[in-house]
C-alpha positions in Angstrom: 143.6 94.6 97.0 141.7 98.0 98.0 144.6 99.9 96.0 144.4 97.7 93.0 140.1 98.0 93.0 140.4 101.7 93.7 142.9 102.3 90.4 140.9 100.2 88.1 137.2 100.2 88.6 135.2 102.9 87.5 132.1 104.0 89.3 131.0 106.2 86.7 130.8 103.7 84.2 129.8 100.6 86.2 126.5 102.9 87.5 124.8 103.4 84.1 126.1 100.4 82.8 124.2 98.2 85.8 121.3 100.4 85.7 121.0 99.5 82.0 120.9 95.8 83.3 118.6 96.2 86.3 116.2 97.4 83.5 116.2 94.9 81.4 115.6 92.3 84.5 112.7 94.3 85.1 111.2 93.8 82.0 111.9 90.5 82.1 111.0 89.4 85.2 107.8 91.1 84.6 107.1 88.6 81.8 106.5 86.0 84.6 108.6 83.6 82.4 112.3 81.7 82.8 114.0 84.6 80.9 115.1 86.7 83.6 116.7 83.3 85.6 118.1 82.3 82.0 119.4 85.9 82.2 120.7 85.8 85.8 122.9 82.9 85.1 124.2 84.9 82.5 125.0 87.9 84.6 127.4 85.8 86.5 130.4 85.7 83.8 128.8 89.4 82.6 130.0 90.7 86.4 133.4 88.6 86.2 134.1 90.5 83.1 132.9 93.8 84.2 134.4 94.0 87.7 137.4 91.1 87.7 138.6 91.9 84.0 140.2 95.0 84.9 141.9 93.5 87.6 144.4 91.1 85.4 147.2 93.0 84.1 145.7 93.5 80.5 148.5 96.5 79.8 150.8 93.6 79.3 149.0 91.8 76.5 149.2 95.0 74.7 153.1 94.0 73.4 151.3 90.2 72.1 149.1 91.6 69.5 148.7 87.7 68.2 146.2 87.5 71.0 143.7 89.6 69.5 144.3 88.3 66.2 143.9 85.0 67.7 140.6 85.9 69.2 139.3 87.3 65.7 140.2 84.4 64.0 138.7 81.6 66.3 135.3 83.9 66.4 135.5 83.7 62.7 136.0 79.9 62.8 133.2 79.7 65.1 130.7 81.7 62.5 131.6 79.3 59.8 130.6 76.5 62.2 127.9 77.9 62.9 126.9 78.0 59.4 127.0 74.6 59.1 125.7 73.4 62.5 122.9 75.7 63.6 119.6 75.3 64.0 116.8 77.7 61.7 115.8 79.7 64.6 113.5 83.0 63.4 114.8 82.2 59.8 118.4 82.0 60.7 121.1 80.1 61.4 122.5 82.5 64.0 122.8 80.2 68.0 124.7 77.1 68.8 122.7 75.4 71.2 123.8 74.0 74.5 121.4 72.4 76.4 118.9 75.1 77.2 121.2 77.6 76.5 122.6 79.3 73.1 125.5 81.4 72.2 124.9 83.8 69.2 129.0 83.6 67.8 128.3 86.9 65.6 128.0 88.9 69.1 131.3 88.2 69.8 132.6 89.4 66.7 131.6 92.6 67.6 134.1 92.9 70.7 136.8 90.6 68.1 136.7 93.5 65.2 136.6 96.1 67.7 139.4 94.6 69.7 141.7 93.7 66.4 140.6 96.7 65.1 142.1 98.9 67.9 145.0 97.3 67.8 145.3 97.3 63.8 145.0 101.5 64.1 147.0 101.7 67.1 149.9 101.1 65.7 148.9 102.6 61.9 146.8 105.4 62.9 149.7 108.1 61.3 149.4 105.8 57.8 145.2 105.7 58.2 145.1 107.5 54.4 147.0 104.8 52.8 145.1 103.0 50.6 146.1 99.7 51.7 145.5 100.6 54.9 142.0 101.2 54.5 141.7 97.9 52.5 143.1 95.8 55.0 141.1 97.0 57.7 138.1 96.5 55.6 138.8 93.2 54.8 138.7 92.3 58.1 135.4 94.0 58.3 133.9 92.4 55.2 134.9 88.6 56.2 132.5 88.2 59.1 129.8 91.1 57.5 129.7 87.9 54.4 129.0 85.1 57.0 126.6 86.8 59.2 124.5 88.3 56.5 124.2 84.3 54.9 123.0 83.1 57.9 120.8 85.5 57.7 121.1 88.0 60.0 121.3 91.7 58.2 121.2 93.7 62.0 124.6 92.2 63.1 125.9 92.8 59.9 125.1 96.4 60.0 126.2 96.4 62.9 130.0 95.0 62.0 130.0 96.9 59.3 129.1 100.0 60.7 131.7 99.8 63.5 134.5 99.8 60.6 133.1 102.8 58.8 133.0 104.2 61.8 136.7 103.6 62.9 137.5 105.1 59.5 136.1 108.7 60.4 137.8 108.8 63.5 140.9 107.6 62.5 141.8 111.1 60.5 141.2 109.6 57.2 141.9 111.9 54.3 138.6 113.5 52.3 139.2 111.1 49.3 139.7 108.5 51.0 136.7 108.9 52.7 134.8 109.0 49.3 136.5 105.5 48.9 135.0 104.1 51.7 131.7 106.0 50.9 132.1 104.4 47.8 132.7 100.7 48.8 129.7 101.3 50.9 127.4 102.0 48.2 128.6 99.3 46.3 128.3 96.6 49.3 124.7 97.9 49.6 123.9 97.3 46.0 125.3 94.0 46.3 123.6 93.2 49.1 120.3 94.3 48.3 120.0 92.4 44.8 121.9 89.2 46.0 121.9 88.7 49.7 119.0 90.3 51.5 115.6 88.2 51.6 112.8 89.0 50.4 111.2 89.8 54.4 113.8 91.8 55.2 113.9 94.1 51.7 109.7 94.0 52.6 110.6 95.5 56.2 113.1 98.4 54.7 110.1 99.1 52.3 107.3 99.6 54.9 109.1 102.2 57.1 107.7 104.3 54.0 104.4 103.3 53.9 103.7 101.6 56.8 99.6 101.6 56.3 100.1 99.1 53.7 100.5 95.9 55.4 99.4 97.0 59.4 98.8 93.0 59.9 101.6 92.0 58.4 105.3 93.3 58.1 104.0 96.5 59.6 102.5 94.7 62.7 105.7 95.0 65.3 106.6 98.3 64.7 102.8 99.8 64.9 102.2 97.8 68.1 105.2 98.6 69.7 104.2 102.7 69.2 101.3 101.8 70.9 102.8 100.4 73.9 105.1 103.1 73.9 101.8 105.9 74.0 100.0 103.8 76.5 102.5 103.6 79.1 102.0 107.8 79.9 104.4 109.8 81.5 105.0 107.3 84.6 103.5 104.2 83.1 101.5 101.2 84.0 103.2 99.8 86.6 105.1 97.0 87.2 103.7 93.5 85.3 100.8 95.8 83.8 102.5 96.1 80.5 99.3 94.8 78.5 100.6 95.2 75.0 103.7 93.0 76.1 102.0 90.6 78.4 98.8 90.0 76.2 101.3 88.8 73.3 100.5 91.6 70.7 104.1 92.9 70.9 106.4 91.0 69.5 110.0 90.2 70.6 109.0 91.9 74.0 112.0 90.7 75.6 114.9 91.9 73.0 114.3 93.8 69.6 111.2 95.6 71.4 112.4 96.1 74.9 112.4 99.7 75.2 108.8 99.4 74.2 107.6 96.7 76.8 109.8 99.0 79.3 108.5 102.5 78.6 104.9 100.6 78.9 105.3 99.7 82.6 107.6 102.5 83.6 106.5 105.9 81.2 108.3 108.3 79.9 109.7 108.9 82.5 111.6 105.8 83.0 112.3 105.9 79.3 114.2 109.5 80.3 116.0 107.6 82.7 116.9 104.5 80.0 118.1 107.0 77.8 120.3 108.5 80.2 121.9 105.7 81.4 122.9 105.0 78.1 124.0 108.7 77.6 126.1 108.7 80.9 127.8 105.1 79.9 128.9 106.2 75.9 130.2 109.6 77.7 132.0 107.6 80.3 133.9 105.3 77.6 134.8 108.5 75.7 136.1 110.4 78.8 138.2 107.2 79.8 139.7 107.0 76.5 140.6 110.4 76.0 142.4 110.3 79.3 144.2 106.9 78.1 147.6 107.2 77.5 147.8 104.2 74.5 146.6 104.5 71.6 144.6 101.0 71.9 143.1 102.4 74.6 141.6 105.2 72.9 140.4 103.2 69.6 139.1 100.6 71.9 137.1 102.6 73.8 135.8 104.8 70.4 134.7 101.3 68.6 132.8 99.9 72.1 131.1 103.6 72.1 130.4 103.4 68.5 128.9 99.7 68.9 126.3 100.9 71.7 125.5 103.8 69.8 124.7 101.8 66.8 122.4 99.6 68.8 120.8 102.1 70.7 119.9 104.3 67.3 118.9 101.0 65.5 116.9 99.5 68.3 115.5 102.6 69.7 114.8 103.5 66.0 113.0 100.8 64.8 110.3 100.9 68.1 109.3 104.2 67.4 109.3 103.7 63.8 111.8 105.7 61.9 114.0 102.7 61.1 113.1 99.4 59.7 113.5 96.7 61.9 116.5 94.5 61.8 116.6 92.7 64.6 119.3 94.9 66.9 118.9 94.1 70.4 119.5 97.1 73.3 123.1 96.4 74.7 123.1 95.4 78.4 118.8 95.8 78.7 117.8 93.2 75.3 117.5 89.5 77.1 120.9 87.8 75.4 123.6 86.2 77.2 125.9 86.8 74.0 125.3 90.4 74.2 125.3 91.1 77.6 129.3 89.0 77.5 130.4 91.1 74.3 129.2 94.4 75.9 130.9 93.3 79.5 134.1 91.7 77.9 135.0 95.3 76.1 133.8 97.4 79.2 136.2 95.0 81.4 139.2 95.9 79.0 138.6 99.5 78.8 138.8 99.7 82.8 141.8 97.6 83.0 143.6 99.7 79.9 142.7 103.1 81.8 145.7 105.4 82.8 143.1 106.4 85.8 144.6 106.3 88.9 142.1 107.2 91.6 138.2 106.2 91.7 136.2 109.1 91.5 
């Protein structure tokens, strides 16, 4: 078994990737609340997937690509449910409930499109500037990017749709194709803007221009959570001192503005050390897929970087005010037990798909 742990795990990856955790806990334990044991409970699958995943043999699933179709599709059934079946929480219909728990199914999609994805280029990379390539890939993009944005929940869809774009530009796809996709884009933002987006979330893409203009209303989250982030100094206000956070005038403490309750307590300093975490984990996934010796390997391990990067530019963004707020949690640190799976379930594969053969 020590042969079989020492070829698989990565130390360099697990390290940021569980400090990233361990500072989310803090924050949440911090709140005093039943978040952070909501959150522990949780962490128990999250560590199954991070350190028993890439134990399995998941090389061999590599010759049944019907498994990660399989996987796309019953996420995709599960979004339609959830359509139907969900409760209005925050204005959408976004979590199943079970019993004092919820699963938010448009998390998982991320990890389904990255995974079918991967495999969908894996084995087409060489025809990536074929129309119908791009189209098809697209499509299976735009499908879930529909149903989450109806529920409503514009974040995740920028989210889905921006790991797809993204898969395009490192794929090798041609310059005119490129201006295709460029193209689709512009029209699925027209499209959404004048037929799906509501009229609170056009109002929050407005006042990152003018933020003055409504301070006590749709400007309220983001200008609180700058204060927070100036109060907390260079080392902070210690532990369960977060008064912006604890006092209630920070909103969504505990997942959009995390990094803002966190820098509060801990400073700038332990933002530093948030951000690089985060830095150390992306660079990690990139090394281990460059080294991979299947193409899967490498496309899965581009998309699960691309997906972190998008949240971390999003959510970090949006508390320090030069993005609108969309409601993007901070993989692995946002409270979120659907997050904190997705973000574990790809890390697990990427281990076990690594052509590494000695822990470093």
């Amino acid at each position: 078994m020590g042969g079989v742990i020492g070829t698989k795990l990565d130390l360099k990856l697990l390290l940021p990737a569980g400090a990233l955790i361990v500072m989310g806990l803090l924050v949440l334990a911090s709140s005093g609340g039943d978040l952070v044991v909501k959150q522990l409970v949780w962490l128990i699958p999250a560590i199954f997937l991070l350190v028993g995943l890439p134990l399995f043999n998941i090389k061999a699933l590599l010759s049944y690509r019907w498994v990660f179709s399989s996987f796309y599709f019953l996420v995709l059934l599960l979004l339609v449910v959830t359509y139907f079946v969900a409760p209005v929480i925050g204005g959408a219909r976004s979590w199943i409930t079970l019993g004092t728990f919820q699963i938010q199914p448009s998390e998982f999609m991320k990890a389904a499109l990255i995974i079918l994805l991967s495999s969908f280029f894996a084995v087409r990379h060489i025809a990536i500037g074929r129309v119908r390539v791009i189209l098809s890939s697209f499509i299976y993009a735009l499908v879930p990017f529909l149903l989450i944005l109806l529920q409503p929940d514009l974040g995740t869809a920028l989210v889905i749709f921006g790991i797809w774009f993204g898969f395009l530009l490192v794929s090798g796809i041609r310059r005119k194709h490129l201006l295709i996709a460029l193209l689709i884009l512009i029209i699925v933002s027209f499209i959404g803007w004048n037929f799906m987006l509501e009229g609170y979330q056009k109002a929050r893409i407005k006042a990152l221009f003018s933020p003055e203009v409504d301070p006590l209303g749709i400007s309220y989250s983001t200008i609180q959570s700058k204060i927070a982030i100036g109060s907390g100094g260079i080392w902070g206000k210690g532990f369960g001192q977060g008064t912006q956070a604890h006092l209630g005038f920070l909103p969504a403490a505990h997942t959009d503005f995390i990094f803002s309750a966190f820098v509060e307590e801990w400073g700038l300093f332990g933002g530093i050390l948030l951000l690089l975490a985060f830095a150390l984990l992306i660079y990690r996934i990139l090394v281990l897929g460059m080294e991979c010796g299947n193409n899967f390997g490498k496309f899965i391990s581009l998309g699960t970087s691309l997906m972190l990067l998008i949240h971390f530019v999003i959510n970090i963004g949006s508390a320090i005010g030069m993005l609108p707020v969309v409601g993007v949690g901070l993989s692995l640190v946002s409270y979120g037990g659907s997050n904190l799976l997705t973000t574990t379930l790809l890390l697990g594969i990427i281990q076990g798909v690594s052509d590494r053969k000695v822990r470093e």
